[in-house]
C-alpha positions in Angstrom: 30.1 105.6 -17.1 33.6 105.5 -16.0 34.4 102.5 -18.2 33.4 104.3 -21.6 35.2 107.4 -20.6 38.5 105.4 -19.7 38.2 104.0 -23.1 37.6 107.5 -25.0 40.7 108.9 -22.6 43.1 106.0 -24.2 41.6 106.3 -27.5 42.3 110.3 -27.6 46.0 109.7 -26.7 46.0 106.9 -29.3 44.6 109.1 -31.8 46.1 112.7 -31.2 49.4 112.1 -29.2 50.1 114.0 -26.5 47.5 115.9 -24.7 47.2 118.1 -21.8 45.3 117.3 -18.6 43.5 120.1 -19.4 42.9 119.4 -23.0 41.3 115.9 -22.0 39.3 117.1 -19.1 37.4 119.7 -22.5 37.5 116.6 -24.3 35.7 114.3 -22.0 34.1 117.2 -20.3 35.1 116.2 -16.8 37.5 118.2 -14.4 41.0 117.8 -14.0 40.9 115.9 -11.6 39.1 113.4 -12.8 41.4 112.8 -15.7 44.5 112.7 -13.2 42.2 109.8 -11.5 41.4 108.0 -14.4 45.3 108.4 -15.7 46.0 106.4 -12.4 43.8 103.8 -12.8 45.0 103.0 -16.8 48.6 102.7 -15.5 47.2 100.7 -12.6 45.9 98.3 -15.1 48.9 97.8 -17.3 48.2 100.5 -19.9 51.0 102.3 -20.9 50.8 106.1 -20.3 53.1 108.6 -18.9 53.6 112.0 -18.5 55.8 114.3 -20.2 56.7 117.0 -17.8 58.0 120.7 -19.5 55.9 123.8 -20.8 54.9 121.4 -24.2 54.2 118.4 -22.0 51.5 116.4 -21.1 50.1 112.4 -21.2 50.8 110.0 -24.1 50.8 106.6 -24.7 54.1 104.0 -25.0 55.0 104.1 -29.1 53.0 100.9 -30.9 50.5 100.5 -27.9 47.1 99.3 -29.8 43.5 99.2 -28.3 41.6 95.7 -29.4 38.8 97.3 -31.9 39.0 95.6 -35.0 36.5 94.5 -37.5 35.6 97.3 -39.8 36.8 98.0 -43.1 37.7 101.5 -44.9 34.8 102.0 -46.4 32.6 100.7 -43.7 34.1 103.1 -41.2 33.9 105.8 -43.1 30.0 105.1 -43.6 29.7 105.6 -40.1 31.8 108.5 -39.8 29.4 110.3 -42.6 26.3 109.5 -40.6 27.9 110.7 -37.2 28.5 114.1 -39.1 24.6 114.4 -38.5 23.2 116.2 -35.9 19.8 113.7 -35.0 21.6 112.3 -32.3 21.8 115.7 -30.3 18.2 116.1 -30.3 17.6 112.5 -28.9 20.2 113.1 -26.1 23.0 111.1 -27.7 25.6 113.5 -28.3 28.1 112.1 -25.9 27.5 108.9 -26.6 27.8 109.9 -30.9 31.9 111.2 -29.9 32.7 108.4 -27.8 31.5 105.9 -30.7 33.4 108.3 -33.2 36.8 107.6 -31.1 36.0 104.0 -31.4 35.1 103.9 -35.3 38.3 106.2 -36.3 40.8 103.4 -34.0 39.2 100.3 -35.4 40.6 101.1 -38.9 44.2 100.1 -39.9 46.7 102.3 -39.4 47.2 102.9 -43.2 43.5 104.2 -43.8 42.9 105.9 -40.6 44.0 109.4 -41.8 42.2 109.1 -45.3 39.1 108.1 -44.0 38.9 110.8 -41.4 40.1 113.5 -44.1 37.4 112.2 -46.9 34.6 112.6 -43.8 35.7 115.8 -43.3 35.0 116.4 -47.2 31.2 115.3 -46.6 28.9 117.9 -45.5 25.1 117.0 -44.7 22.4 118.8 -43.5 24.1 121.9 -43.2 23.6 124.9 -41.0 22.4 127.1 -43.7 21.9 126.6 -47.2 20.9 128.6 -50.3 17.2 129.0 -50.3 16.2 129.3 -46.3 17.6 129.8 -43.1 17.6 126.3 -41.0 15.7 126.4 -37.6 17.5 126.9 -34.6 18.0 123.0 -33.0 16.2 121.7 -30.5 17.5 122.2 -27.0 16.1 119.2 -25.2 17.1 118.0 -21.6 19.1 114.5 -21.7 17.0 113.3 -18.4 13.9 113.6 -20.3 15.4 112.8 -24.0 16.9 109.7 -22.0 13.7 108.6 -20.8 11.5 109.0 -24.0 14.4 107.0 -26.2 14.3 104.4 -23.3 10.4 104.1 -23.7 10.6 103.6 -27.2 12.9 101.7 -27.3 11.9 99.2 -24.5 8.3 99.0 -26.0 6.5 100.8 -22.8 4.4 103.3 -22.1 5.3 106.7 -21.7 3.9 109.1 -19.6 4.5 113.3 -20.5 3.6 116.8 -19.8 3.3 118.3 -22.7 3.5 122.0 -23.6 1.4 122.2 -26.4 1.2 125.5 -28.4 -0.8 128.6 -26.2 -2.3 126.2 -24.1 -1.6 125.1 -20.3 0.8 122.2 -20.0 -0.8 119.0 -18.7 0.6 115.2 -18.1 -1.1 112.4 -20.6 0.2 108.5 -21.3 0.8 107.3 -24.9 2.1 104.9 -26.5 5.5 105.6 -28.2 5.8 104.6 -31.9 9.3 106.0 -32.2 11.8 109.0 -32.6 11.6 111.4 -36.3 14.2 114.1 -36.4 13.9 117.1 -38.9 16.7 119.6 -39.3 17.4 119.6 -35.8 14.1 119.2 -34.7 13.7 116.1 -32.6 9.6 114.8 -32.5 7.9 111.8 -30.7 5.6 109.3 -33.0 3.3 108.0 -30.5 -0.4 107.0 -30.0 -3.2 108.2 -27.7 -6.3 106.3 -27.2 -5.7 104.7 -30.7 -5.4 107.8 -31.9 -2.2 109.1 -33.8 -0.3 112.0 -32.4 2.9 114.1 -33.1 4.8 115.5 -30.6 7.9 118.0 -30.5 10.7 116.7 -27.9 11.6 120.3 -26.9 8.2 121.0 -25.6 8.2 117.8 -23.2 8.5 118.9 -20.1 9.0 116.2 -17.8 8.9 112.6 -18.8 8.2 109.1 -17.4 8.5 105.6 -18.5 5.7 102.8 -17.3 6.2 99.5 -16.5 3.0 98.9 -18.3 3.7 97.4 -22.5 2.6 99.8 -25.0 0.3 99.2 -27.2 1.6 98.9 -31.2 2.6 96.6 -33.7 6.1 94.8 -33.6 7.1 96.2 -36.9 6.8 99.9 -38.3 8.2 102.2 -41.1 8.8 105.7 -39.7 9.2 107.0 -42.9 5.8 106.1 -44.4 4.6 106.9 -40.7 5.9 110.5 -40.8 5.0 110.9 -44.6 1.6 110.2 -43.6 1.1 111.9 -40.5 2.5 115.4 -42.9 0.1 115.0 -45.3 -2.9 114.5 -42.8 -0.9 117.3 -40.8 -1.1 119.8 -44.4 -4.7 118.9 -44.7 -7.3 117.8 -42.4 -8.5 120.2 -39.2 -9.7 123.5 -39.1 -6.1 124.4 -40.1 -5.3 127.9 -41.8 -3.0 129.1 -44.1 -1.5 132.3 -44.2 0.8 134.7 -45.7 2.2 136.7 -43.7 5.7 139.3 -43.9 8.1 139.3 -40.6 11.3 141.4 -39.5 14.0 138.6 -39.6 14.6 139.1 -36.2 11.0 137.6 -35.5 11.5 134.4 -38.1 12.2 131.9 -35.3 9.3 132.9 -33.1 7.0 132.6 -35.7 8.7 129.3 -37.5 8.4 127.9 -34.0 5.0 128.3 -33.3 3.5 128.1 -36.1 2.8 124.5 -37.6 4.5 124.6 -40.7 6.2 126.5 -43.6 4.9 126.4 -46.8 7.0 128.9 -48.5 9.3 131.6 -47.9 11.2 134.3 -50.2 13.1 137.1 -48.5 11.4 140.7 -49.9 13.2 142.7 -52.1 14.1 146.5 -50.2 11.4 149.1 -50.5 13.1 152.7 -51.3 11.4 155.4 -49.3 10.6 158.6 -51.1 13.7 160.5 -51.6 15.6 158.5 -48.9 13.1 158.7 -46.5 13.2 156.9 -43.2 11.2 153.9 -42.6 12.4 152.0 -45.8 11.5 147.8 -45.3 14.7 146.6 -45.7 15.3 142.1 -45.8 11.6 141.6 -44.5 11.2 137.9 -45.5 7.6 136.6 -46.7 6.5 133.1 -45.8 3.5 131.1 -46.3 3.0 129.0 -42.9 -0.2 126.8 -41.2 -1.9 127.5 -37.8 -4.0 125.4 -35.8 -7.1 127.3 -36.3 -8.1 130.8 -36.6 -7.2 131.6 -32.6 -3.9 130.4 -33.0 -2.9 132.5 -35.7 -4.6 135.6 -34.1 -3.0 134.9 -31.2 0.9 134.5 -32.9 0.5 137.8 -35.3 -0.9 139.8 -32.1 2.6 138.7 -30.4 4.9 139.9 -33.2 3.0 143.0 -33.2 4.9 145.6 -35.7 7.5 143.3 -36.5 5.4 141.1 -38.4 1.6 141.8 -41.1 -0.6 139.2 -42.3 -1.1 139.9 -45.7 -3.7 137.4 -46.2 -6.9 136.0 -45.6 -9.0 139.2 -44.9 -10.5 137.7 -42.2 -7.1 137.9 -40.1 -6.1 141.2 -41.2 -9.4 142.9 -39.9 -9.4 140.6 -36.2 -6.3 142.0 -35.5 -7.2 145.7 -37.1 -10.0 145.7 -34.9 -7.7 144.0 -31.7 -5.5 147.0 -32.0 -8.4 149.6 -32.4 -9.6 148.6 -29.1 -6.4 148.7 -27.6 -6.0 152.2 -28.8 -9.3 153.1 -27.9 -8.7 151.7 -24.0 -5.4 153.2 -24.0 -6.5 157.0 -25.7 -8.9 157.2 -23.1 -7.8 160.0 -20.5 -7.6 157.9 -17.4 -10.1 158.6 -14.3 
């Protein structure tokens, strides 16, 4: 709304000095133009910017000008700072909206601890893009129209109707009702209910998404943490889920981490020496221990991966897709007719 962003345009001047049209139009991620507009209609209503013409000029605000957003103390602010440094809010569609509140937390706090509790946030790291024992997943890429409407759903207590693209089957709409909103490392995921029945699903594989008029069904109260720590444990345990272990070309992690329903375990391999230099040497493979639906699902993920990827175990894999490949040899060996 063009309200918010007027505020986030006086805020950056307030903050950083002078800026460039061109510097607040990446900022706000609108065009030039629009921050020229919006420049007209601050000093319009009494706020004090100008420009600065020259080769280092640009807009600024009148020395001592002060925005009204008061109320929070240093260590208060700097509470919210550390939880904005989290990425959850990207993967419900929130991202803009998470900078713009940023702006306003940094300019509430008194000139004296602005600076110190920006710099100690900066000293904060959490949830990191890599860290010592695995790589982390590559983040969910979900559309804000659709993250919009789930988050209103859940939110407003209504029904929420989906197509879903669950794994290696054909994407069809269903109505649940939303519990609420789980995000883990980057991965955003929909608590819901279907028919009573509890169900799980990954934002990024939402398709389309629409909010009913009609009240969901579920309790006024709920702990998403208990919820998600039981819904994994069921997840790890019940079905005709299987394990396997299974060795994959690093170049192939993702698209097996992201179909496959969980990881269980994973050590990078140590380099195999060919005989006397030899070509061919596995070099980095990792090894990871993940869960599949069933038995068709994992057939169906090794068989994709092909040479880039070998179940190790259970036997019962290794010879489906040993005898998969056989055939297809067999089809393709044949002279053709």
């Amino acid at each position: 709304m063009r309200a918010d962003r007027l505020v986030s345009l006086v805020l950056l001047l307030r903050q950083r000095g002078r800026l460039s049209a061109t510097a607040l139009a990446r900022e706000l991620e609108v065009s030039t133009r629009t921050v020229l507009r919006d420049i007209e209609a601050l000093s319009a209503a009494g706020v004090p910017v100008h420009a600065e013409r020259g080769r280092y000029g640009g807009f600024a605000l009148l020395p001592g000008f002060r925005t009204e957003l008061t109320g929070l103390n240093h260590d208060e602010a700097l509470a919210l700072l550390v939880a904005g440094s989290r990425r959850g809010a990207q993967a419900f569609g929130l991202g803009s909206a998470l900078a713009s509140a940023m702006l306003k937390v940094v300019d509430a706090l008194p000139e004296s601890h602005r600076d110190t509790a920006a710099g100690v946030a900066e000293r904060l790291l959490i949830d990191p893009e890599t860290d010592l024992l695995a790589r982390r997943l590559e983040g969910d890429d979900v559309p804000d129209p659709i993250a919009g409407e789930v988050r209103r759903a859940v939110f407003a207590g209504r029904k929420l109707r989906i197509r879903y693209a669950a794994v290696g089957r054909t994407p069809h709409w269903r109505t649940v009702d939303p519990i609420g909103l789980v995000t883990v490392r980057e991965q955003g995921y929909l608590l819901a209910t279907r028919s009573g029945e509890d169900r799980t699903y990954r934002l990024s594989r939402i398709l389309a998404a629409e909010e009913l008029a009609e009240p969901a069904e579920r309790s006024e109260r709920v702990d998403l943490d208990r919820a998600w720590q039981e819904r994994g444990t069921r997840f790890r345990t019940g079905g005709d889920q299987v394990t396997v272990l299974v060795r994959v070309d690093p170049a192939r992690r993702e698209e097996l981490v992201g179909t496959a329903l969980a990881v269980l375990a994973e050590d990078a391999e140590e380099a195999e020496e060919g005989e006397e230099g030899e070509e061919g040497a596995v070099d980095g493979w990792l090894r990871l221990e993940v869960t599949f639906q069933d038995a068709r699902h994992a057939e169906w993920v090794l068989w994709k991966l092909a040479a880039d990827a070998e179940a190790l175990s259970p036997q019962w894999l290794r010879t489906a897709l040993h005898e998969r490949a056989t055939a297809l040899a067999a089809r393709y060996g044949a002279s053709t007719r």
